[in-house]
FIVOTOR-949886 format. One line per 10 residues: number of its first residue (from 0); for each residue x negated, y, z of N, C-alpha, C. Coordinates in steps of 0.001 Angstrom, whole numbers, plus 500000, padded with zeros to 6 digits. Layout:
FIVOTOR-949886
NUM) X Y Z X Y Z X Y Z; ...
This chain:
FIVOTOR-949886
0) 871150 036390 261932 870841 036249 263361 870135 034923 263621; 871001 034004 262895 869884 032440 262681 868422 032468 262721; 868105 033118 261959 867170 033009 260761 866101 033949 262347; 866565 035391 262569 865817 035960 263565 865257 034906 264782; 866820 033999 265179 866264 033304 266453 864749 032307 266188; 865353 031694 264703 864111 030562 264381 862898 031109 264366; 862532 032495 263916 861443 033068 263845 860508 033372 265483; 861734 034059 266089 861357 033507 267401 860794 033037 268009; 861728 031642 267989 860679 030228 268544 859776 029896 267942; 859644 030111 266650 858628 029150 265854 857654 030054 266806
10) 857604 031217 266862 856230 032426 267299 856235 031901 268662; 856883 031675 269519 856973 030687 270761 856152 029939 270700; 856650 028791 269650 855880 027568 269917 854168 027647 269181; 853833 028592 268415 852630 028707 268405 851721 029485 268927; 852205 030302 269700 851241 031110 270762 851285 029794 271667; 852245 029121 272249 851934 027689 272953 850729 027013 272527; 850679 026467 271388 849964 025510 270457 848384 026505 270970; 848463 027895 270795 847168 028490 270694 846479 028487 272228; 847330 028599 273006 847530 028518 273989 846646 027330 274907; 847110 026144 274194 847041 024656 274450 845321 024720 274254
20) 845309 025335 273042 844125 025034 271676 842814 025777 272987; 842904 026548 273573 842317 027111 274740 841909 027079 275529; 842729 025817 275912 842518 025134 277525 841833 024001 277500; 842097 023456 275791 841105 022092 275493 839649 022309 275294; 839838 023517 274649 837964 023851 274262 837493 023975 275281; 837722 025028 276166 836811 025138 277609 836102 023753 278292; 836665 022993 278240 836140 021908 278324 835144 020876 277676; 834701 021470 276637 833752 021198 275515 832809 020962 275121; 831840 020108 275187 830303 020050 275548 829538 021221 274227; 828196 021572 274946 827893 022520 274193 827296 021892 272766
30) 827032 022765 271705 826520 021899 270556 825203 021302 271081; 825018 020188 270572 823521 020009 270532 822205 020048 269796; 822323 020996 268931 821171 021496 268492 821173 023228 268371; 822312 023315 269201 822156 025000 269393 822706 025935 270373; 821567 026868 271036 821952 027745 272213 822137 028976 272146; 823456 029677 272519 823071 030799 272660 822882 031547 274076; 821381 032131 274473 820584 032399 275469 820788 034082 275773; 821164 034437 277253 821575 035632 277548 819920 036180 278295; 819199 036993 278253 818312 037149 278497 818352 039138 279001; 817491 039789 279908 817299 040815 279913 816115 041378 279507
40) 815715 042694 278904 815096 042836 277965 813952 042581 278875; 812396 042304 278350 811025 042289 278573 810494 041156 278975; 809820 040892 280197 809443 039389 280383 810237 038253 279991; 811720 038464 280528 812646 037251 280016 812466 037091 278932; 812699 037887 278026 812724 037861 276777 811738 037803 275871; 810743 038105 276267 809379 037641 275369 809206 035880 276119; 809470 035306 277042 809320 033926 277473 810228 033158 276836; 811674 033845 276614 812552 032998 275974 812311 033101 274429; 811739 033495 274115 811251 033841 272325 810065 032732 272027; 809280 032542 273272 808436 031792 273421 809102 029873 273701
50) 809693 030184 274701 810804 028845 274807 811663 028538 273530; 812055 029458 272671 812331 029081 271688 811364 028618 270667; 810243 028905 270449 809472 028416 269331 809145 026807 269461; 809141 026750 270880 808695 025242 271372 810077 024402 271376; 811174 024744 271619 812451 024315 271775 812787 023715 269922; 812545 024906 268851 812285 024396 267344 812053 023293 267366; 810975 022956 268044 809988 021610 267364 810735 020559 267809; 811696 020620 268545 812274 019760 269190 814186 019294 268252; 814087 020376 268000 815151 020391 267071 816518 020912 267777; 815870 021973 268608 816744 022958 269143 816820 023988 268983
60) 817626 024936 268595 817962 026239 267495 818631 027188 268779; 817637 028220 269359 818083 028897 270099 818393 030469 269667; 819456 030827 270249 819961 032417 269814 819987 033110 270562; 818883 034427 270959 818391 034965 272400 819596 036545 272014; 820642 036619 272815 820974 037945 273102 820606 038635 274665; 819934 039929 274046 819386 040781 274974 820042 041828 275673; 820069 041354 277064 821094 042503 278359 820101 043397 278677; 820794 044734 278890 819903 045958 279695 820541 046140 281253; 821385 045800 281849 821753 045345 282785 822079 043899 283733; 821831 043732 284653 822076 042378 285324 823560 041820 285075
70) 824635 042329 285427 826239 042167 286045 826889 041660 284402; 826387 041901 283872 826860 041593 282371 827048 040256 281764; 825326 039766 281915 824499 038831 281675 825527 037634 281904; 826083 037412 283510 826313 036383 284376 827687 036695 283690; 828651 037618 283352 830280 037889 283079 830130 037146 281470; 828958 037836 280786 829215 037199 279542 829227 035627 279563; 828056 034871 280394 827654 033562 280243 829701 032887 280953; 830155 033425 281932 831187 033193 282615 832566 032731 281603; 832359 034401 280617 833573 034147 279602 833323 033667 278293; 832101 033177 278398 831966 031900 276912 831149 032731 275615
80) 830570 033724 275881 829831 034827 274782 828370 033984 274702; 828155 033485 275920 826168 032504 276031 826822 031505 276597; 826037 030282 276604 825916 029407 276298 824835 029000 278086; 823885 029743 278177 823128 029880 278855 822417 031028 279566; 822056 031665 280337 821429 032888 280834 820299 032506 281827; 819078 033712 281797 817600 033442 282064 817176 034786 282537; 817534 035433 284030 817390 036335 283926 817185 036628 285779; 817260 035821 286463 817989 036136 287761 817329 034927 288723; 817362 035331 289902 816837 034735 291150 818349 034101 291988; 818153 032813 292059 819440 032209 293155 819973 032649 293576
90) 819488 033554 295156 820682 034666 295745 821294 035407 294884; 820837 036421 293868 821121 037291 292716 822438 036474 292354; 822435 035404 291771 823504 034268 291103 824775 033697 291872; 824211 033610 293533 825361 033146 294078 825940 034150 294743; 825202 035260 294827 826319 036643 295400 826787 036985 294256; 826551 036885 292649 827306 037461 292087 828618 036663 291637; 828443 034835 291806 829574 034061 291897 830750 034479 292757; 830038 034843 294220 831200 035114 295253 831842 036146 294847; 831164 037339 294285 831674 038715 294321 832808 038849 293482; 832490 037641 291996 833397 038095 290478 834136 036634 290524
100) 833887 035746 291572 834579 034419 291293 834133 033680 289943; 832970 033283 290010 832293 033375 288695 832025 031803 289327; 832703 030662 287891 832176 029105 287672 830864 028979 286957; 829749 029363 287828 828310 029173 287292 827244 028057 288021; 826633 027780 287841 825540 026835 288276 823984 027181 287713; 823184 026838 289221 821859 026870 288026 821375 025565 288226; 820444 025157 286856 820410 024140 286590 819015 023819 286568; 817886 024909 286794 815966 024609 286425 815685 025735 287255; 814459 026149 287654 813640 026964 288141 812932 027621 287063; 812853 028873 287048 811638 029057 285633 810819 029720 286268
110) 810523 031021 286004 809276 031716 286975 809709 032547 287786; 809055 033129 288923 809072 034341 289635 808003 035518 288992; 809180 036666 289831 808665 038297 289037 808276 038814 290842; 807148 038252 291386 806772 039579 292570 807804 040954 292327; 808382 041097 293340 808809 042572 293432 807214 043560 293949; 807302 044716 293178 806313 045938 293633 806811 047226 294301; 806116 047361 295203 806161 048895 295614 805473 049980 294218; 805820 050833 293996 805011 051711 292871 805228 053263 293142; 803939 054212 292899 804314 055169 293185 803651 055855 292162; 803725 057760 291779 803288 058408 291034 802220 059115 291752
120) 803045 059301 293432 802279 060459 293973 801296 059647 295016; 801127 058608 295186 800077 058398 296393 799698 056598 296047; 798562 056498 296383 797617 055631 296088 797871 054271 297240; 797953 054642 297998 798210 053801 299475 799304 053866 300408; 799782 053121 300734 801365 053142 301519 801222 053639 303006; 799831 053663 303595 799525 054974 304293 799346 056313 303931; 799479 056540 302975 800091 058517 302809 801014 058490 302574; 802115 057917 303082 803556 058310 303148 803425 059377 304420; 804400 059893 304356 804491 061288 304872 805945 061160 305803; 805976 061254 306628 807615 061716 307795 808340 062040 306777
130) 809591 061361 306449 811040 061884 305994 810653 061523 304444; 810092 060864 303780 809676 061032 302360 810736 059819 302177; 811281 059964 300643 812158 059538 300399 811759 058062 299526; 811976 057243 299880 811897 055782 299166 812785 054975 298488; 812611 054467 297071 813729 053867 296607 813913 052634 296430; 814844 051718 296207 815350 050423 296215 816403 050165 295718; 816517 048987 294873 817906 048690 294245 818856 048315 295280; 820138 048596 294378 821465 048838 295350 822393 047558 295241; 821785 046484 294176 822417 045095 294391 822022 044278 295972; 822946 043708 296320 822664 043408 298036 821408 042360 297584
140) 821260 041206 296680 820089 040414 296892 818897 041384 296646; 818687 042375 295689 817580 042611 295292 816969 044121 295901; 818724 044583 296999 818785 045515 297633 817769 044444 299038; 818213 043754 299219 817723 042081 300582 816208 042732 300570; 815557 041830 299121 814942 041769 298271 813306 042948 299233; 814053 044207 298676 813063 045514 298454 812827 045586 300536; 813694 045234 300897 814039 045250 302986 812820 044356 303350; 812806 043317 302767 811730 042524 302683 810123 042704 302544; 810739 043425 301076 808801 043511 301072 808221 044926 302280; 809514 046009 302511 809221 047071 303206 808300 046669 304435
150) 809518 045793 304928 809158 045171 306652 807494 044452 306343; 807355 043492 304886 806205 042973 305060 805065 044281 304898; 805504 045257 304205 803862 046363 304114 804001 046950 305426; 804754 046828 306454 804614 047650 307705 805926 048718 307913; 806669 048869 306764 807068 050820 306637 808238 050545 308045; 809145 049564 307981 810154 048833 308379 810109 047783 309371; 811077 048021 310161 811313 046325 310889 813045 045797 310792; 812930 044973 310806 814542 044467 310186 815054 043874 311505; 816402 044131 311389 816809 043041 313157 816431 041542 312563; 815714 041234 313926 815389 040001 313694 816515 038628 313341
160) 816011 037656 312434 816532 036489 312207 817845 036969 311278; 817450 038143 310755 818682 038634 309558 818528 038053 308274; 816947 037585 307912 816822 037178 306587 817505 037625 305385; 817910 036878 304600 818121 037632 303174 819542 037978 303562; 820588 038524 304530 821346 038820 304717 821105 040122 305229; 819869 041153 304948 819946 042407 305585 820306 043382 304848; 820989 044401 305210 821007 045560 304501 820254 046906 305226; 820666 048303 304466 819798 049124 305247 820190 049171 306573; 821574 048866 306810 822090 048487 308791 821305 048202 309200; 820802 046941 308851 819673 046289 309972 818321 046732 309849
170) 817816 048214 309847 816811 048546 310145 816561 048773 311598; 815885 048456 312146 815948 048747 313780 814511 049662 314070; 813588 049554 313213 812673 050801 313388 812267 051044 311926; 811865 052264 312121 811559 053080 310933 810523 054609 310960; 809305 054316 311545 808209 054914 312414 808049 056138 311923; 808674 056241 310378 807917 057658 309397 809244 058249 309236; 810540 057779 309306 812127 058238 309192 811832 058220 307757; 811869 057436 307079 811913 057427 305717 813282 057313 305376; 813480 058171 304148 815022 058335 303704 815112 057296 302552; 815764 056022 302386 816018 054702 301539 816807 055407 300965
180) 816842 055224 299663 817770 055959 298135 818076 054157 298099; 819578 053835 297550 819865 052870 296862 820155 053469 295314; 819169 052666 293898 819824 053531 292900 819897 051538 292062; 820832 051623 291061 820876 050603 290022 819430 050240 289427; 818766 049216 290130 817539 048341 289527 816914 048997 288206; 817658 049032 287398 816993 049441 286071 816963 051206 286015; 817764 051527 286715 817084 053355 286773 816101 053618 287840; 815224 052776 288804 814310 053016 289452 813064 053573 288641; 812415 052783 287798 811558 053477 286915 811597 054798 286450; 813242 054773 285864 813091 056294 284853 813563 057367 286457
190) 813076 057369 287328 813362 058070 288427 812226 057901 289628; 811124 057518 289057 810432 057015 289879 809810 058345 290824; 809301 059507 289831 809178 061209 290030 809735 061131 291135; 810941 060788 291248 811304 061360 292693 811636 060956 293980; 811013 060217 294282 810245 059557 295173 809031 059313 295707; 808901 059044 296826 807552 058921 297263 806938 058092 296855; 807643 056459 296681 807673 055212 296520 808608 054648 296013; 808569 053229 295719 810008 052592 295088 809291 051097 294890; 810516 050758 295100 810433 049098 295115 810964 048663 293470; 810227 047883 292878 811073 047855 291251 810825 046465 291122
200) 811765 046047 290445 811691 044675 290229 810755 044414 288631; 809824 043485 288685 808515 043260 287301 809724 043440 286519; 810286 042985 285694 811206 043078 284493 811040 044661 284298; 811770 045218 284878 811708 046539 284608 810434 047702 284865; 810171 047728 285597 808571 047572 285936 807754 047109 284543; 807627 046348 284120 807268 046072 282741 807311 046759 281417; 808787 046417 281879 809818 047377 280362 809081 049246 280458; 808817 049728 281293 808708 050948 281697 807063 051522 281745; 805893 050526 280957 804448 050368 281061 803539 050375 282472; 804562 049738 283388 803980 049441 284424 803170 048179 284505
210) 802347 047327 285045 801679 046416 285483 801509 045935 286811; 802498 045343 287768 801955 044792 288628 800804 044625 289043; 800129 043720 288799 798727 043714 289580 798068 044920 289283; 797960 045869 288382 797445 047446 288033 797899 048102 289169; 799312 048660 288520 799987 049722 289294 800744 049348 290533; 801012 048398 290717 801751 048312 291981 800826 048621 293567; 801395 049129 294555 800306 049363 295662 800826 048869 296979; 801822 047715 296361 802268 046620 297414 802999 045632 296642; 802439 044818 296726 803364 043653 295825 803621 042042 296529; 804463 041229 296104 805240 040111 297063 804056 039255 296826
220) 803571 038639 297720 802734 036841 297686 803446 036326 296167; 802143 035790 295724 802432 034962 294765 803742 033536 295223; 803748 033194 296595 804727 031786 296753 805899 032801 297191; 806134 033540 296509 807551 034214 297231 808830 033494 296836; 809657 033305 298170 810847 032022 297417 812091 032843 296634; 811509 034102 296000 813204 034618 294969 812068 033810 293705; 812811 032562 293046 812403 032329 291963 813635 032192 291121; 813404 032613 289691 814343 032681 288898 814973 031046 288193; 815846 031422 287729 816933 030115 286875 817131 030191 285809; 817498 028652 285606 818525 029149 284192 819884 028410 284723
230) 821391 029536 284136 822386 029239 284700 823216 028705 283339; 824233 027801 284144 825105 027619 282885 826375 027585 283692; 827508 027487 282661 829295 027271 283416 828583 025877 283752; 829343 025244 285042 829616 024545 285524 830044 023632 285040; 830817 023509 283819 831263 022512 283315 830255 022071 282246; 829003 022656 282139 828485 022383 281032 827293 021919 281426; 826442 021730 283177 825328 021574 283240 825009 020101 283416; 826102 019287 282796 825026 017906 282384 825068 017687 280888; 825303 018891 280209 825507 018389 278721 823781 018364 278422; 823763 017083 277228 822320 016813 277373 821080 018133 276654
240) 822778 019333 275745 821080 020269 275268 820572 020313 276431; 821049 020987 277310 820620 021993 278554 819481 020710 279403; 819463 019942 278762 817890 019117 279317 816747 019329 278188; 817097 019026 276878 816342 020003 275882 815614 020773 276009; 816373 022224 276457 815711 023689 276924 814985 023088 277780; 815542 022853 279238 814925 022654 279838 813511 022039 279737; 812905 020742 279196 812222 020628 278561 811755 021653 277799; 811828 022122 277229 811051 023552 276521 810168 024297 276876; 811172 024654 278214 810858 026138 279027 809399 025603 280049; 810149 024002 280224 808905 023658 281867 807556 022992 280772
250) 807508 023183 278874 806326 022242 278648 805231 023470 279329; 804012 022573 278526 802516 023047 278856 802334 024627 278194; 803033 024778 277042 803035 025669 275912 803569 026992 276498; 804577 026467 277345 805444 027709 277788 804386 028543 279159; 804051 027407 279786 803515 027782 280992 801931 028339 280706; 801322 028038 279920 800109 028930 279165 800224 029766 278702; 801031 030680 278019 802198 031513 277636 802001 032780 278941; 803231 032427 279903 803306 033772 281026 801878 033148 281354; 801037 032277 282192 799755 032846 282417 798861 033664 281991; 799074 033600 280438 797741 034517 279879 798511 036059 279288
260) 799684 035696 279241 800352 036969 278985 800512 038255 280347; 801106 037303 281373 801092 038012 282410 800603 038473 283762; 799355 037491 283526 798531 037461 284396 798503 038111 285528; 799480 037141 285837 799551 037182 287481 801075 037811 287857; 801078 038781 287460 802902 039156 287297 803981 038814 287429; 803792 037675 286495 804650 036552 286400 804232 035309 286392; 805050 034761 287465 804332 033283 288064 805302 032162 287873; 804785 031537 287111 805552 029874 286412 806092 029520 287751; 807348 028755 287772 807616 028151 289382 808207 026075 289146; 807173 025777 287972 807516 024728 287622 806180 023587 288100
């Protein structure tokens, strides 16, 4: 019976010890000569492949894992899987802090992705038709986001002084009764058929052989203020890699890079 109790505690006192061992790391500055970078597949990720080659020379060793969803990205960087994430626009970041209670920060500006209108069946956002059905992502910023560019091509008017706090509620006219589909950002493309129109965010839009300045037949001002970040935990955004990258991402190399790659698509915001 001895012998059982000691076994016991000893298992006590080292789930403690592991315990302890847990609460000290979190607190930990990141290595400094190596990142691991949460990215979503296509533009991010061909820029951060690019930020990494230049980040090398510097004697920074970056490790790009690739998300096919947004909500992931920000949970993984949250519970310690990245290091860093490159994927997302401010509002995007701080509604998803409020929503999951998420200790994140962003720490740089990198580029903006114009949101596009895109369609299969019509050329001009005057042959929309009474009752035709239009789509838009169903995250509230990028759901905000698509309310935005509507009201700017005409289709929409939003109650006034709602700003990036609107949802489809605050439509107050709607001249053609267009029916708004909310579907998950990244299935807008593979669903585009059925719709009249659709609002898609470039990333995916991309991923899907679309082209902005090509195919899109309404797209955001080049100074549009959703510009993207790079986020880190909170406890980690004065560790000195994350000035490193940074440096990386804002040299000359990077920013010649999306210009000639994406001409125009994607717009440096450095």
């Amino acid at each position: 019976m001895r012998n059982f109790v000691q076994s016991v505690l000893i298992s006590v006192l080292l789930l403690a010890a592991v315990g302890c061992g847990t609460d000290a790391d979190a607190g930990k500055p990141l290595d400094a000569h190596r990142l691991v970078v949460g990215v979503t597949a296509g533009p991010h990720e061909q820029i951060m492949e690019k930020v990494k080659e230049v980040a090398a020379k510097d004697g920074l060793d970056i490790d790009i894992k690739v998300f096919n969803d947004y909500p992931m990205v920000n949970i993984a960087l949250a519970e310690g899987e990245l290091d860093v994430n490159s994927f997302q626009h401010e509002p995007y970041l701080e509604q998803m802090k409020k929503d999951k209670n998420l200790d994140l920060v962003a720490v740089a500006d990198t580029v903006n992705f114009p949101m596009g209108i895109y369609s299969n069946r019509i050329k001009d956002l005057k042959q929309l038709k009474k009752g035709d059905k239009i789509g838009l992502p169903n995250d509230p910023t990028n759901g905000t986001r698509a309310l935005l560019l509507f009201e700017q091509a005409g289709l929409i008017k939003l109650k006034k002084g709602i700003g990036i706090q609107a949802t489809v509620k605050d439509i107050v006219e709607n001249p053609l009764d267009l029916e708004l589909v909310e579907l998950e950002a990244a299935q807008i493309p593979r669903q585009l058929d059925e719709f009249a129109a659709a609002a898609i965010n470039t990333n995916f839009a991309v991923e899907h052989g679309l082209l902005p300045t090509r195919d899109a037949i309404f797209m955001e001002p080049k100074d549009s203020p959703w510009v993207n970040v790079l986020a880190v935990r909170t406890e980690n955004k004065d560790d000195p890699v994350i000035q490193k990258l940074i440096k990386a991402y804002h040299s000359e190399e990077v920013k010649r890079f999306v210009e000639e790659t994406f001409k125009g698509s994607v717009v440096p915001s450095w």
